[in-house]
N, C-alpha and C positions, 0 to 999 in steps of 0.2 A: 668417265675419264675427263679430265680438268682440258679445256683446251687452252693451250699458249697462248700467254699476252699477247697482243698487241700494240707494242709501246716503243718501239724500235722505229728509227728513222734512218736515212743515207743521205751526206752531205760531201760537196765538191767546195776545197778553198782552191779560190782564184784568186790573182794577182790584177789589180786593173789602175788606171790612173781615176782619181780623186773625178767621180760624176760620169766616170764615161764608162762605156761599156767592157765587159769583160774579155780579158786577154789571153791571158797563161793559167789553164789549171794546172796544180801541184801539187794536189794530198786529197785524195778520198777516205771517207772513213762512215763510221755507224757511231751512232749515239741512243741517248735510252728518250725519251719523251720525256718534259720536265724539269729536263737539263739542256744545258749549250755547251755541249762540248766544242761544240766548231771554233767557239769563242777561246776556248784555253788555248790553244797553240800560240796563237800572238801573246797570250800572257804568259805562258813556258819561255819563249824566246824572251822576254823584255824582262822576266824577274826570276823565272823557275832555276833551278840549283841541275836541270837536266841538259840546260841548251847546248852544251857541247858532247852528246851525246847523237846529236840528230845535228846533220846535215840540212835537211827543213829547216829548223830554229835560224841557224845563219842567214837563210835565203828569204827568211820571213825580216830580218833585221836588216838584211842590205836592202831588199826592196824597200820597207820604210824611210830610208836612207836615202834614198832615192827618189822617194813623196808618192809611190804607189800605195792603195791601200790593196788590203787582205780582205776580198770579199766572200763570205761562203752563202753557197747556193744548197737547197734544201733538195734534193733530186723527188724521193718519193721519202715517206713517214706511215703511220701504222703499220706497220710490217710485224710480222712475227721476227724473234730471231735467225731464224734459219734465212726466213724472206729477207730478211735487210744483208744479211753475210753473200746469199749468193746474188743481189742486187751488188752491191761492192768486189764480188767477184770480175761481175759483169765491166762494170768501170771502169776497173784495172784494167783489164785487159784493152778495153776499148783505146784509152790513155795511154798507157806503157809505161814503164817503170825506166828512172834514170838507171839507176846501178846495174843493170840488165843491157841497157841501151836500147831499148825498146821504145820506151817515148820522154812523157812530162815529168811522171811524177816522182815523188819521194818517198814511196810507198817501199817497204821492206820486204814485204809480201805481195802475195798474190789475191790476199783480202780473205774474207767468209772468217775461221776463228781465228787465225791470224796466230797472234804470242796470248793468246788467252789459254787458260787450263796448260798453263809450263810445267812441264816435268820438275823435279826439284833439284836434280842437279844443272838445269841451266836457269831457274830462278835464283840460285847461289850465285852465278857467276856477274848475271845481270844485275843485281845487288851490291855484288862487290867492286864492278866497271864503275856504278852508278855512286859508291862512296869513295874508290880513287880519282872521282873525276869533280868531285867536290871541296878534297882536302886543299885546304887554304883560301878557297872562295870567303867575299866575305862578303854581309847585303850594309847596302847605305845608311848610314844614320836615320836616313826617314825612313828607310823601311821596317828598320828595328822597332821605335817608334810607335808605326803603324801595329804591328804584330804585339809592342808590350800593350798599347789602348785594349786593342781586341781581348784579350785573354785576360786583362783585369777584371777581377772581382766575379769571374767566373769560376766556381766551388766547383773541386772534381767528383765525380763518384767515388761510393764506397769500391765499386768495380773495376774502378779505375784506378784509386790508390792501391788498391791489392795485386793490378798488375805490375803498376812503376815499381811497386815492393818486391814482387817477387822477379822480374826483371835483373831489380840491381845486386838479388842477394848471390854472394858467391862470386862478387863483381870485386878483382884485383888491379888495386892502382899501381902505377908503375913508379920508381923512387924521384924522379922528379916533380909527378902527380902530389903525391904524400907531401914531398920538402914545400910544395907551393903551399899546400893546406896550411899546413903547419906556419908557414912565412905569417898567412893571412890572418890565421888564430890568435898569433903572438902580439899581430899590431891590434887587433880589438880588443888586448888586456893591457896594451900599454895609455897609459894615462895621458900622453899626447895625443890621443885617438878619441876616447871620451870623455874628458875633462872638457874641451870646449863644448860640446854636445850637452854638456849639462847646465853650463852657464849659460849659454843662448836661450835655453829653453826654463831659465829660472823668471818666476812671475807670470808661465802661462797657464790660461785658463781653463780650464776644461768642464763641461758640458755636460750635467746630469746625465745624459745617458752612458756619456764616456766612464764617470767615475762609476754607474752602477753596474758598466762591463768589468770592469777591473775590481770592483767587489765580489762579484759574480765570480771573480776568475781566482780570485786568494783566498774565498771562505772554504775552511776546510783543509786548504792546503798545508800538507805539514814537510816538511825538511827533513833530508835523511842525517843520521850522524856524521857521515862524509863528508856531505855537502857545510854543513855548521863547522865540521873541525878544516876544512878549506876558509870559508869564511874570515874564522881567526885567525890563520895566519897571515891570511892575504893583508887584514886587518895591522896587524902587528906588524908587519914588516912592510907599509905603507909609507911614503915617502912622506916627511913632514911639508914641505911644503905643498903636493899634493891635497892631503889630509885640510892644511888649513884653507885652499881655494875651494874644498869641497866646504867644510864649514862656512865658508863666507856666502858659498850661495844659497847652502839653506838657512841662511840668515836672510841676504836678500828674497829669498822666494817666501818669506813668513813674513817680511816687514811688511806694518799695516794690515797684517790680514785679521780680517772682522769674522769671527767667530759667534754664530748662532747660542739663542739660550738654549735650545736644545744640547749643543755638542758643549755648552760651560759646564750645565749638568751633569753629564756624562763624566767628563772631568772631575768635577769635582765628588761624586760618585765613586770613583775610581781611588780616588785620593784617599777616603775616606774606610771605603775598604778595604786598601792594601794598608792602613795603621792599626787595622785592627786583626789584621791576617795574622795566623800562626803558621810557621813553617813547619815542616816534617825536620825530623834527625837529618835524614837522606840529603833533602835541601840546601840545609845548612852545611852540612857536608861538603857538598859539593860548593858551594857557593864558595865555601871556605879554600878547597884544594883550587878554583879558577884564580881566586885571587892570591893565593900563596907565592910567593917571589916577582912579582908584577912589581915592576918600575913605575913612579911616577916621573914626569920632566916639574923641572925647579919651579915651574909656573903654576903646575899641579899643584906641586906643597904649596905654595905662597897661599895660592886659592885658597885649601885647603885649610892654613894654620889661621887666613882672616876670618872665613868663615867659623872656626874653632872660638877665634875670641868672641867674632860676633855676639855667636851663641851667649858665652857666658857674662857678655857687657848687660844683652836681653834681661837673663835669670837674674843678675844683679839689682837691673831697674825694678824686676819683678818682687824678687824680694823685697827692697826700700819700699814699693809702695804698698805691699801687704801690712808691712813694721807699719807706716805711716797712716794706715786705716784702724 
């Protein structure tokens, strides 16, 4: 038979002024080896979402208030569990319990397992005391802050995303819930929301490894019929002037830009190949039915009918100087 750790410790917080000697004890308690428990209750009271829960908490905060510190004393340590419970039994008692009227402390109990191993229907209730006594609280800017640093760029488990998933599945929002979503969605489609977002960030540069993440992340990638027939519409029914602040900045985000003989290649490769491409029936087809009843704007034809002469100003030179050789 295995015998019990040994890793269990008994501590007394006291109340004392800042260097002097100890004055008022007020919470006994047990902790594991390894840890400082003693330490968390002044940080439950100064930031924890429980301190109105405990009566401690407050007296830990008026005392600070007051310029006393919170000193805890370690009474004995290596204890088994049971030795450290009924060492804590023993303090209690010795102290006395306020809500009792017996002595100091602020102890709930009588100590040894105390609210450890709760039945589950008073784990329910302390639960639910513990989230009415939170709604509306709210932490400070720097604390938020503090909590977004930490948790940055920390990857969760696969064990961990399988719980948040199953968690939230079966999880009903309420119709104000929904109308907010919804509010939120509409303004990330409207083009006063990302249209500046694209101009700000036209002409910036990114960083071999950036662009070989985002290669990485689109090879392969194919689009559903949905997604493409949303597309054109979105397309189509685009604000003109929208449309042309979008042209202009990938205008500016190309101006000047020095292009590799590698990537000319490729280009002109491509060029090269698509005049010699044969389309399928299907293709053509189809290419036929997308452009079937499409509008151009007056600018379109004008483009359109110079580039038309152009062409044949070209074949005209062309011809003369074939005559002329």
């Amino acid at each position: 038979m295995t015998p019990p750790a040994r890793d269990r410790y008994v501590y007394t917080l006291f109340m004392r002024l800042p260097g002097g000697t100890c004055l008022v004890p007020f919470y006994v308690g047990v902790g594991k080896l390894g840890t400082k428990r003693y330490l968390h209750h002044e940080r439950e009271a100064r930031y924890g979402s429980v301190r109105r829960l405990h009566e401690k908490h407050q007296f830990i905060l008026d005392a600070i208030a007051l310029g006393f510190e919170i000193y805890p004393q370690l009474e004995t340590d290596n204890l088994t569990i049971d030795e450290a419970c009924f060492r804590e039994i023993v303090l209690i008692a010795h102290y006395g319990r306020r809500d009792i009227g017996t002595g100091c402390l602020f102890n709930r109990a009588a100590g040894g397992f105390g609210v450890k191993n709760l039945a589950p229907s008073t784990r329910i209730k302390v639960l639910a005391a513990a989230r009415a006594a939170n709604i509306g609280s709210k932490h400070a800017p720097e604390r938020n802050k503090k909590i977004a640093a930490f948790h940055k760029g920390k990857p969760k488990t696969p064990e961990s995303r399988a719980k948040l998933s199953a968690s939230r599945k079966g999880m009903k929002f309420s119709a104000e819930h929904r109308a907010n979503i919804g509010a939120a969605n509409r303004k990330r489609t409207d083009p006063k929301f990302w249209l500046p977002m694209i101009e700000l960030n036209c002409g910036r540069k990114l960083s071999p490894e950036h662009k070989e993440k985002l290669r990485a992340l689109n090879v392969g990638k194919k689009m559903s019929e949905e997604s493409k027939a949303k597309m054109r519409v979105s397309a189509r029914g685009m604000d003109p002037d929208v449309r042309a602040r979008i042209q202009e900045a990938a205008i500016v985000a190309n101006y000047a830009r020095v292009r590799s003989r590698e990537h000319l290649a490729r280009l002109s490769k491509g060029r090269e190949a698509s005049l010699d491409k044969i389309y399928s029936q299907e293709c053509n087809a189809a290419r036929s039915a997308a452009l079937r009843g499409r509008k151009h704007s007056p600018e379109r034809l004008a483009n359109m009918a110079k580039g038309r002469l152009k062409a044949r100003f070209n074949k005209l030179l062309a011809t003369a100087d074939s005559r002329a050789k």
